[in-house]
N, C-alpha and C positions, 0 to 999 in steps of 0.2 A: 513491397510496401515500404514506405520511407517514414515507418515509426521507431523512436530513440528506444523503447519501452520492449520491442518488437528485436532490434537487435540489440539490447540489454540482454534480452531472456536467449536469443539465439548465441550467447558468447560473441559477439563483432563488436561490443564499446564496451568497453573492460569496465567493472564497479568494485563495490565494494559488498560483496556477496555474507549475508549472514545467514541465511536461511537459502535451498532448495530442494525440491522434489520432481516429480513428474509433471506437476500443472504450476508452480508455483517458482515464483525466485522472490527474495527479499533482500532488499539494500539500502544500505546507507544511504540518507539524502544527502544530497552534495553542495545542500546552502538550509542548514539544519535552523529547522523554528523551534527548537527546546535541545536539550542532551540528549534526548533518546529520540532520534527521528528518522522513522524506516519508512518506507515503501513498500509494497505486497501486491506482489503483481502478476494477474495468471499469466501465464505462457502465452495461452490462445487471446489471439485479439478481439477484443470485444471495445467498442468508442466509448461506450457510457455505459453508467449503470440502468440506465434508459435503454438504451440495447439489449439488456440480458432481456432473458425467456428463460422458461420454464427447465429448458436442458441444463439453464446456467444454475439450478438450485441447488446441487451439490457441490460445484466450484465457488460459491458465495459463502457457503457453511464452512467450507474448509479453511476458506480468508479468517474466516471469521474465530476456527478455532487457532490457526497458526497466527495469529494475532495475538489470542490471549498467551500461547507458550514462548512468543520473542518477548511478551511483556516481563513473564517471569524471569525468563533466562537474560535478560537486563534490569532486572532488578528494581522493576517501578509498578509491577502487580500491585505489593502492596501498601504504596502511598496511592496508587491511581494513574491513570492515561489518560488518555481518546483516544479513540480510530475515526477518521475523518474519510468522505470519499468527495468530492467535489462534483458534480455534476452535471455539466453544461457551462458555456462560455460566464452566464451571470451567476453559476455558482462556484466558481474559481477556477472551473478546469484549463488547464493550460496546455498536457497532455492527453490526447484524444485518442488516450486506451485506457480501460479500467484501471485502478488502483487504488490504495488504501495506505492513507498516513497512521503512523504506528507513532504518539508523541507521549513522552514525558520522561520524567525528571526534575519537573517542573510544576507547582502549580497553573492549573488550566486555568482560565478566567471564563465568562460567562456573562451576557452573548459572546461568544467566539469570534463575531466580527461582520 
């Protein structure tokens, strides 16, 4: 498979690793939309969040808690984030495997865009 995301998580395109486990890797984004902007990305490949199913219920919770503990452990839990996931060509996705933007540092603004 010729996904970046795919060999991110497999160690083959080197990053900038803050967080991993057994399903998960988190890194640096590498053209940052705020000071604090990671990535969270299972392991296994999944296209969209329109692809998960029901097996994916546990790998989405766990996104979801390892998300709030990079919040902490950068220091923006408590002024506030977002966790963004883009999903599909017209909702911004540009990489066609799951993930999840971890942003702040920053006040967010609202509509988002």
């Amino acid at each position: 498979m010729d996904c970046i995301f795919c060999k991110i998580a497999g160690g083959q395109i080197p990053s900038s690793i803050v967080y991993e486990d057994a399903e998960l890797i988190a890194i640096k984004d590498i053209n940052p939309a705020a000071p604090v902007h990671i990535l969270i990305i299972p392991k296994a490949h999944i296209d969209s969040l329109d692809q998960a199913s029901e097996k994916d219920i546990q790998l989405l919770g766990h996104i979801q808690l390892v998300a709030a503990q990079l919040a902490r452990e950068h220091k923006t839990a408590e002024s506030g984030y977002r966790i963004v996931n883009n999903c599909g060509e017209g909702g911004g996705q540009s990489v066609f495997h799951v993930h999840y933007h971890l942003l702040g540092g920053r006040e967010m603004q609202w509509p988002p865009g």
